[in-house]
C-alpha positions in Angstrom: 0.0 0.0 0.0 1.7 3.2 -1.2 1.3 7.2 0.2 -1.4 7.6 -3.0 -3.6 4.3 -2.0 -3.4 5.0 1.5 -4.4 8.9 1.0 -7.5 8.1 -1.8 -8.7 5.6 1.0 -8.4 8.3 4.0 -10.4 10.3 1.8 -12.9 8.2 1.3 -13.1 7.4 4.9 -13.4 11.3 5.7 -16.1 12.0 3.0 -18.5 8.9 3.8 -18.4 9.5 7.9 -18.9 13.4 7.7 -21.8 12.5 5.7 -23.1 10.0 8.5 -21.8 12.5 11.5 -23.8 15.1 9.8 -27.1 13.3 9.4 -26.6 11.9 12.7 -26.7 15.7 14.0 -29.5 16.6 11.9 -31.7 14.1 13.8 -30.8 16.1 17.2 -31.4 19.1 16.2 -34.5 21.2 17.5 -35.1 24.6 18.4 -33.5 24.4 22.0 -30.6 22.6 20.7 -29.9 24.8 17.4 -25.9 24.2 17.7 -27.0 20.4 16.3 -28.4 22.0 13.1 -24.5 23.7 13.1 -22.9 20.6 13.2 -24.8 18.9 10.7 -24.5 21.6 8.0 -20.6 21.8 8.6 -20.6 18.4 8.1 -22.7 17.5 5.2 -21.2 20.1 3.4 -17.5 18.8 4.1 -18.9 15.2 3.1 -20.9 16.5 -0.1 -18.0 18.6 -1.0 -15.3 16.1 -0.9 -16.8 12.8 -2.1 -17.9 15.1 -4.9 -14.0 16.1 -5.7 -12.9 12.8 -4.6 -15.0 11.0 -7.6 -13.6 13.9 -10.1 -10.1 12.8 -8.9 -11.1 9.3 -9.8 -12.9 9.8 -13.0 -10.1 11.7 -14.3 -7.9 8.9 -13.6 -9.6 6.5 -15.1 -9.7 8.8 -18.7 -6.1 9.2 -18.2 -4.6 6.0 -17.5 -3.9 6.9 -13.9 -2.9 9.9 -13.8 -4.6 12.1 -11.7 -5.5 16.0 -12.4 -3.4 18.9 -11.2 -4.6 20.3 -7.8 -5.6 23.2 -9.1 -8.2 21.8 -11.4 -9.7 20.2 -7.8 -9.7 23.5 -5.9 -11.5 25.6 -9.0 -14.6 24.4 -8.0 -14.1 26.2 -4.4 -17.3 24.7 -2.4 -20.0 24.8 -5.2 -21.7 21.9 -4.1 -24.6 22.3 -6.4 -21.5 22.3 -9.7 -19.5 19.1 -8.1 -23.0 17.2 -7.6 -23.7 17.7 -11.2 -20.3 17.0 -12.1 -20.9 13.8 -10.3 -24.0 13.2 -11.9 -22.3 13.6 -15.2 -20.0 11.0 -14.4 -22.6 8.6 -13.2 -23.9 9.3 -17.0 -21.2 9.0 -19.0 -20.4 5.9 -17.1 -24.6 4.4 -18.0 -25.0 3.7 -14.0 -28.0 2.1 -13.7 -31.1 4.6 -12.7 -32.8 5.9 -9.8 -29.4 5.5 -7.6 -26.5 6.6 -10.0 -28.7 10.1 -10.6 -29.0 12.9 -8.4 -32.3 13.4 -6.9 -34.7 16.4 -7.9 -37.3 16.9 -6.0 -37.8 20.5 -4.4 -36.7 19.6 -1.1 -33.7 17.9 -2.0 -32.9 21.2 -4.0 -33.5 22.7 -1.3 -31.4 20.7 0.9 -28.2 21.4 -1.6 -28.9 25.2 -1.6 -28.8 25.6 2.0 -25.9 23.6 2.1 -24.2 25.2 -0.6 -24.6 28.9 0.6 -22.9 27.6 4.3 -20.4 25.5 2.3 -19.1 29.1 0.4 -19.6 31.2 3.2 -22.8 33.0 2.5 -24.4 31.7 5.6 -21.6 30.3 7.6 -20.8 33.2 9.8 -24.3 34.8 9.6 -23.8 34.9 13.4 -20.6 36.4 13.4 -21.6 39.1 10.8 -25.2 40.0 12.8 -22.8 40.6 16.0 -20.1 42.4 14.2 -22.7 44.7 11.8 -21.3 43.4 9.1 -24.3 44.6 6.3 -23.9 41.8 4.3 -26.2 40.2 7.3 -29.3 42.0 6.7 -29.1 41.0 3.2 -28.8 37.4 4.2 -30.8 34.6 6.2 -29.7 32.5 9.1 -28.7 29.4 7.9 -31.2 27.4 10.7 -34.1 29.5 9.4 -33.3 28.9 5.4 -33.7 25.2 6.5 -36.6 25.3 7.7 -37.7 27.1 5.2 -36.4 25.2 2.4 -36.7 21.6 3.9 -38.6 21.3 6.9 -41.7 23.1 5.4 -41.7 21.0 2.0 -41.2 18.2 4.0 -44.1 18.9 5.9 -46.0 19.9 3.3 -45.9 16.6 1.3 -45.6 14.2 4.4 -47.6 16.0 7.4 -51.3 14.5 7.3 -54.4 16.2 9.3 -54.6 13.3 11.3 -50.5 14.0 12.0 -51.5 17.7 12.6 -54.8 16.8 14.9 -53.5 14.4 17.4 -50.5 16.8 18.3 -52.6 19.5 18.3 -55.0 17.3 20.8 -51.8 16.9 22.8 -50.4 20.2 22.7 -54.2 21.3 24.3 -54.4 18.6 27.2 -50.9 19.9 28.0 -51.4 23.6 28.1 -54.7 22.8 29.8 -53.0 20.7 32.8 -49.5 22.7 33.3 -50.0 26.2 30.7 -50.6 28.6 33.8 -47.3 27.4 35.4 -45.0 27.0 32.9 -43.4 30.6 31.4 -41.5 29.4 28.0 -39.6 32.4 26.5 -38.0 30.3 23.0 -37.6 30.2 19.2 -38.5 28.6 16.5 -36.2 27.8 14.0 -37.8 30.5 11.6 -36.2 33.0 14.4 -40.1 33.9 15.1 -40.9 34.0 19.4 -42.7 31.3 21.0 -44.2 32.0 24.1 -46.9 29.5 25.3 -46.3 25.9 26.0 -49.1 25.1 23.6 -46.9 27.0 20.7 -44.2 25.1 21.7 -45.3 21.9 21.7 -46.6 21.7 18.8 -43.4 23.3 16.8 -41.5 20.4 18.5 -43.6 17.9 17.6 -44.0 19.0 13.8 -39.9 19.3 13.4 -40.0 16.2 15.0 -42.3 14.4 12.6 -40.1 16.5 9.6 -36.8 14.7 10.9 -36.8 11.2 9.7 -38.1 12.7 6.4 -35.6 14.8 6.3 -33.1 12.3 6.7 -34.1 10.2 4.3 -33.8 13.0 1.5 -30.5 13.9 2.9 -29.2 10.2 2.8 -30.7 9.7 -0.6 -28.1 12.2 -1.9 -25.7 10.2 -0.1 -26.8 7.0 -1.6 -26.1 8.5 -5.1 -22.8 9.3 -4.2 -22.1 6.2 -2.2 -23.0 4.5 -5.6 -21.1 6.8 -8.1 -18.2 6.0 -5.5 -18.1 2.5 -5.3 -18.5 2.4 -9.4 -15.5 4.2 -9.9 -13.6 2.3 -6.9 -14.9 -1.2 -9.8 -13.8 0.7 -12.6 -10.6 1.6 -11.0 -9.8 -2.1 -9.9 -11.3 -3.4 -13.7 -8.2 -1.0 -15.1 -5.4 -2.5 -13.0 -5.1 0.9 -11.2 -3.5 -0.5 -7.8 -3.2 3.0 -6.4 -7.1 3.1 -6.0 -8.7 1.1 -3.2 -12.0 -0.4 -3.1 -14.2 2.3 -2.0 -17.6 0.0 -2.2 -17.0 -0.4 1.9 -16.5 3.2 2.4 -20.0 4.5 1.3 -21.8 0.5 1.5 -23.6 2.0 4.8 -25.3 4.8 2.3 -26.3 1.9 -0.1 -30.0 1.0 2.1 -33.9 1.5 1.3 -35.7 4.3 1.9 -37.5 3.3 4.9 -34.0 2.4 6.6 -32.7 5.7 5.5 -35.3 7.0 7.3 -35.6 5.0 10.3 -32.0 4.8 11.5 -31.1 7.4 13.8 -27.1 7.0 14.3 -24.9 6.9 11.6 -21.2 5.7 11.2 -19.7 3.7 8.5 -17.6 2.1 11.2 -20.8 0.4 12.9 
C-alpha cells in the first residue's frame, strides 16, 4: 500500500463519515438545541464537497490512464456543491449507472437541501452569526442558515408528508398539556424561523411537527448520499477493472449509504464504522 492508496482511502473514509456524523446531527437538532443544526451543515457540506472532488479525482484517472489532475483543477470548484453534484451526476452518465441510484435526486426539497448547504459550504451563511454581532451589512441581506432550512426543507417536508390526522393528534396533545400545566409554565424560546414562541401550547406543537419532519428529512438527505455512495463505489470497480492499484475499493467506504428508503429514514445513528 503506497502514500497515494493510503491517502485516496483516507479520503474516502473522511467523505463517507462526515456524511453520516452530519445526518446523525441533523436528527438532534431542534429549536432548544440549534448548535445540532451547526454541526450537521458543517458536516454535510464537508462530506458533499469532498466525495464530490474525490470522484472527479477518480474519474479523471480512469480517462487518463492513472494519472490524476493537477490540484488546481480540484480546488476551482471552491465549495460549489450544487457544480460538483452535477459534475458527479455527469460521471454517473457518462459511465450508464444504472437509474434511480447513479442520478441525483430532484425533488424541491432535496434542491433545497443542496442550496442551504451550498450557501454555508461558500460562506454565505456560515458566519451569519458572526456578521449579525459584528454589523457586518452583508447580514441584513442574508438569512440564518437554521431559518433557510426550515424554510427550504422542513416546510416541504411537511408539506408533502404531514397529514391532518398527523397535525390533529399533536394538536390534541399540545391542548391537554397547556390545559394541565400552561398557567405554570413561562417558556420564553424560538422557532427555527427565528419567530418568538411564548406559550407551551406553541411550543409543543413546533417540536412535535420538526420532530415528525426529521426522519423525512433524513431520508432525503441520505438519498443524496446514496447516489454518491453509488457513483463512488462504481469508480472504486472501474478503477480495480483498469489495473489501477493506487485506487482502493471504495464499495466499503460509502456501502452503509447503499440502504432503502424506509431504513434511511428509520435509523437514527450513523457511522460507516458500525
Amino acid at each position: 500500500m503506497n502514500s497515494i492508496w493510503q491517502a485516496l482511502a483516507r479520503e474516502a473514509e473522511l467523505s463517507a463519515e462526515h456524511m453520516a456524523i452530519g445526518v446523525t446531527a441533523l436528527g438532534r437538532a431542534d429549536m432548544d438545541r440549534k448548535a445540532y443544526y451547526a454541526q450537521a451543515f458543517f458536516a454535510l457540506s464537508v462530506g458533499f464537497e469532498r466525495s464530490c472532488k474525490l470522484a472527479l479525482v477518480l474519474d479523471h484517472a480512469l480517462m487518463h490512464a492513472g494519472k490524476f489532475p493537477a490540484s488546481k483543477t480540484v480546488k476551482g470548484y471552491r465549495h460549489d456543491l450544487d457544480r460538483l453534484l452535477l459534475q458527479t451526476e455527469k460521471i454517473a452518465e457518462r459511465m450508464d449507472l444504472p437509474t434511480p441510484d447513479a442520478r441525483l435526486p430532484r425533488s424541491d426539497i432535496h434542491r433545497g437541501i443542496i442550496d442551504t448547504l451550498s450557501d454555508f459550504a461558500t460562506n454565505v451563511t456560515r458566519y451569519f452569526n458572526l456578521d449579525l454581532i459584528t454589523g457586518n451589512p452583508r447580514a441584513s441581506e442574508r438569512e440564518d442558515p437554521v431559518a433557510a432550512w426550515s424554510r427550504n426543507v422542513t416546510t416541504p417536508v411537511l408539506a408533502r408528508h404531514y397529514k391532518r390526522r398527523h397535525r390533529e393528534r399533536h394538536m390534541l396533545r399540545a391542548r391537554h398539556f397547556d390545559m394541565s400545566m400552561g398557567p405554570y409554565v413561562i417558556v420564553r424560546s424560538h422557532a427555527e424561523t427565528g419567530e418568538s414562541i411564548e406559550t407551551l401550547h406553541d411550543a409543543m406543537l413546533q417540536s412535535a411537527a420538526v420532530a415528525f419532519a426529521r426522519p423525512w428529512e433524513r431520508m432525503y438527505v441520505l438519498q443524496i448520499a446514496r447516489f454518491i455512495g453509488t457513483v463512488m463505489s462504481s469508480l472504486g470497480y472501474a478503477a480495480q477493472g483498469k489495473r489501477l492499484e493506487d485506487v482502493p475499493y471504495l464499495s466499503e467506504f460509502f456501502a452503509i449509504f447503499n440502504n432503502q428508503d424506509t431504513y434511511l429514514r428509520k435509523r437514527k445513528v450513523w457511522s460507516i464504522h458500525h
